[in-house]
N, C-alpha and C positions, 0 to 999 in steps of 0.2 A: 497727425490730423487733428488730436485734441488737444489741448492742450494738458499741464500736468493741474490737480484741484490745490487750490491756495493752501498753504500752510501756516495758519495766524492762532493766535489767541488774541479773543478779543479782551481789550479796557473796556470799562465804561466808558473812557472819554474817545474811544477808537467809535464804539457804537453811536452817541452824539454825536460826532462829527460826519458820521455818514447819514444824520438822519438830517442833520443844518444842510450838508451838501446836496442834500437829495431837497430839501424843502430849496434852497438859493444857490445852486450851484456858482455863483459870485459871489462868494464870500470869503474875504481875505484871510487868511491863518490869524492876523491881529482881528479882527471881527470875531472868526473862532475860541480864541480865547479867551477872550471878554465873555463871550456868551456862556461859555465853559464856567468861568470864574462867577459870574453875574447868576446864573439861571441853574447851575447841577453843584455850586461850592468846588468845583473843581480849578486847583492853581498852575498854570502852567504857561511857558513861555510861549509867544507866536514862532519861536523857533522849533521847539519841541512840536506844536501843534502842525507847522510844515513839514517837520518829519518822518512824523507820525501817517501825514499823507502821501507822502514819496513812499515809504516803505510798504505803504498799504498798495498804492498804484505798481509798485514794482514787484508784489507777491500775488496780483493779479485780484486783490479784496474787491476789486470793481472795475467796472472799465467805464471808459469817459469813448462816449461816442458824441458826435455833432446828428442830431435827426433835427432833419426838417419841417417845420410847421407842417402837418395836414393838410393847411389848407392849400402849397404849393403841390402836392401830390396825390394822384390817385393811389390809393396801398390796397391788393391783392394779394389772396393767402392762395399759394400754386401748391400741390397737390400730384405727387409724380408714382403713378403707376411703372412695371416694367414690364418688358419680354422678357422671360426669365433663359428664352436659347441665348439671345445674345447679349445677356447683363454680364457675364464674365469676359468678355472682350472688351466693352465701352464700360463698364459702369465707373471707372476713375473720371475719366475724360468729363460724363455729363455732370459726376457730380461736383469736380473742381470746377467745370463752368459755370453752373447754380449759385456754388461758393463764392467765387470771384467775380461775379457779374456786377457792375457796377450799380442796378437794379437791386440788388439783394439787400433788404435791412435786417433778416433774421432768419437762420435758415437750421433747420433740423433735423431730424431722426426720429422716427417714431415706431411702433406697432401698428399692425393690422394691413391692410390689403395697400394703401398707400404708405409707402416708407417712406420718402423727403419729404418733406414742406418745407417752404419758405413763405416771410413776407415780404414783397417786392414794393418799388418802388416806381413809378413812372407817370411824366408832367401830363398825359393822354391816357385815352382807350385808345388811340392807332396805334402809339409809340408801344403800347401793352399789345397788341395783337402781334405787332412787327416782332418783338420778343419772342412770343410762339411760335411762328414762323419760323423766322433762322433759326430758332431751339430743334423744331423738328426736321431739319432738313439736316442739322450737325450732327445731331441726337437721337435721332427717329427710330433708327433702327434699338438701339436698348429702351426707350420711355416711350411706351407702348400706350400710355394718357397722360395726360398732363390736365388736369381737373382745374381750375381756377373760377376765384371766388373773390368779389369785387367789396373790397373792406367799404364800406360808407357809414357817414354820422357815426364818426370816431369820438364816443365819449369821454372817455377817458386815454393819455395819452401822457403816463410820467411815475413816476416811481412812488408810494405812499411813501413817506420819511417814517413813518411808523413802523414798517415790515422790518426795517433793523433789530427794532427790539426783541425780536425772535431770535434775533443771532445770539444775543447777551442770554437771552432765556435757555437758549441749546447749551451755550459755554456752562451757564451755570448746573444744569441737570447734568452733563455729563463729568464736573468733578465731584 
């Protein structure tokens, strides 16, 4: 269900490169280098620099998702209460549906009286109602509420390139 946590050491030029990708996610490994070369004295090939991103992508350092403009979407944070008689009979069932729902941009675990949340996704409030609907009629019997809460004037919406720098700040504290 989870996946396994990455196992990296980061470079400095591993950290810069996620903080350029996070600032222009279009920027070519020759782009990257220069910038490396030009702006931190760092020399290294756009080959090195592409591989340095394969091996990051494929040790799981980040994931590349496509999210859609805001502005094509209503985004809702759901909120999943349970019947605790019949959560050990359903609760796989609603929580891979939640998971897998093509609606889902971000979906969680948490403490306290509601354990799942997700952020959803949907081009309406009908298309978001109808959601809850079939939810409860597939699912009703284990998610005993399902709480939902209408995200609007999305301020913010993208990664700071800066929050990197905390990864290089951990690598260094903990040698």
């Amino acid at each position: 269900m989870t996946e396994r946590s990455p196992d990296w050491e980061f470079k400095e030029r591993d950290v810069i490169i996620l903080r350029e990708l996070s600032a222009d996610p279009q920027l070519s490994s020759r782009e990257l280098a220069d910038i490396l070369e030009r702006d931190h004295d760092i020399s290294v090939s756009h080959v090195t620099v592409s591989e340095s991103i394969r091996k990051m992508r494929q040790e799981g350092v980040f994931r590349e998702a496509i999210v859609p403009n805001e502005a094509y979407f209503n985004f809702a944070l759901f909120e999943f209460k349970f019947n605790a008689q019949q959560f050990e009979d359903g609760w796989r069932d609603a929580m891979e549906a939640i998971r897998d729902d093509r609606h889902t941009l971000f979906y969680f675990l948490s403490d306290g009286e509601y354990q799942w949340k997700s952020v959803m996704m949907f081009p309406n409030r009908e298309s978001e109602s109808r959601w809850i609907h079939d939810f409860y009629k597939d699912h009703g019997d284990v998610v005993q509420n399902v709480r939902n809460s209408v995200v609007h004037n999305v301020l913010k919406f993208q990664t700071d390139p800066e929050i990197f720098t905390e990864l290089q700040e951990c690598t260094r504290q903990s040698h």
